[in-house]
N, C-alpha and C positions, 0 to 999 in steps of 0.2 A: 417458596419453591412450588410450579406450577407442574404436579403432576399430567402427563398427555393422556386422552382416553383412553380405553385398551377394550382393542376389538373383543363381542362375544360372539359374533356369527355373519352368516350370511342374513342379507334381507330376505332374502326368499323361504329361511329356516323357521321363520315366526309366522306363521299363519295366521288369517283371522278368526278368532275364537278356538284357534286349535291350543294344539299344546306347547306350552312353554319352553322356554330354552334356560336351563340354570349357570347360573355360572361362580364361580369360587371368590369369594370375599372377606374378607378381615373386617368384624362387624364390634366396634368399639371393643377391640383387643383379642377375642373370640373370633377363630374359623367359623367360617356358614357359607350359605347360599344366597347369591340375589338369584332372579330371575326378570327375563322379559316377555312379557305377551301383545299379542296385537288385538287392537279393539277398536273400532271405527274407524279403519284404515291407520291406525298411528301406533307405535311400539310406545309401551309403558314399562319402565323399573324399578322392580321392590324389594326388598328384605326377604329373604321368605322366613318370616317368622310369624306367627298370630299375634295380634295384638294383646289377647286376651292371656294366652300364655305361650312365653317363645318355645315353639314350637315350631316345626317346618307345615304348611298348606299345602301340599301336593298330596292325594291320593296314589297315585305312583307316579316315575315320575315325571315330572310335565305337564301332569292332569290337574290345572287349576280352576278352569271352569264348572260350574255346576251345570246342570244339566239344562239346562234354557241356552246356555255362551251369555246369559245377560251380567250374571256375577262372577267373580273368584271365592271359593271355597276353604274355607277350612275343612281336611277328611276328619279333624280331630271333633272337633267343637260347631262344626257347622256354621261357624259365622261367615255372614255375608258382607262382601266389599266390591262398590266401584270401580270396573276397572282403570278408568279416569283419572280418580280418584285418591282409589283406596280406600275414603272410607266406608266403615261398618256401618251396613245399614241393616242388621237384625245378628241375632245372635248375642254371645255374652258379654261382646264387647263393645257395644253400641256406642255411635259417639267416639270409639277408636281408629283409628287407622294404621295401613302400613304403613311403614320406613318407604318413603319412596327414595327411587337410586334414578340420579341423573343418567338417561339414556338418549342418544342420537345417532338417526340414521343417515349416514351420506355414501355416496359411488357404492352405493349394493352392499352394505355390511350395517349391521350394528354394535357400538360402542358405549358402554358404562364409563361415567367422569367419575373418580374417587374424588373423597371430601373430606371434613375433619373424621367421620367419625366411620367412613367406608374405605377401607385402603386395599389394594393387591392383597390377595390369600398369600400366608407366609406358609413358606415350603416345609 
């Protein structure tokens, strides 16, 4: 069964290095949060969880950049990550990374693919 992507915004909503855009996901059986941010002109999609301990990354919300826009932050733990990436490049979880979430942009919007283990938030 080929789930279709399901819009989470406008392109214009994802600014470069600004603030994130979250949106509602079934994350292997558990309610949560992905999110998308822009970084080198291109949107990325992640979990928002830490690697280090699931935990949500945002300082409030949408604020996943640390202060440079060069990394994403954990407010918890302060581990730093790629936003390319994801991975953790200092902090507790070094060597970890986020859950990345298939995301693409096309005709002015962007859209998260579910997968086995990210499906639609259940109501």
């Amino acid at each position: 069964m080929t789930v279709t992507a399901i819009p989470i915004c406008s392109s214009d909503a994802v600014v470069e290095g600004g603030k994130g855009i979250r949106f509602p996901v079934t994350a292997g059986g558990d309610n949560g949060n992905g999110f998308v941010i822009r970084y080198d002109g291109k949107v990325y999609g992640y979990l928002n969880r830490c690697a280090h301990v699931p935990i949500e990354l945002d300082w409030n919300e949408g604020d996943f950049f640390e202060s440079s826009g060069l990394y994403l932050m954990c407010s918890t733990h302060g581990a730093i990550y790629t936003p390319e990436s994801g991975q953790c490049v200092g902090g507790p979880c070094r060597g970890g990374r986020l859950r990345p979430i298939m995301v693409v942009e096309r005709d002015g919007h962007v859209f998260w693919q579910p997968d086995d283990y990210l499906t639609p938030a259940k109501v």
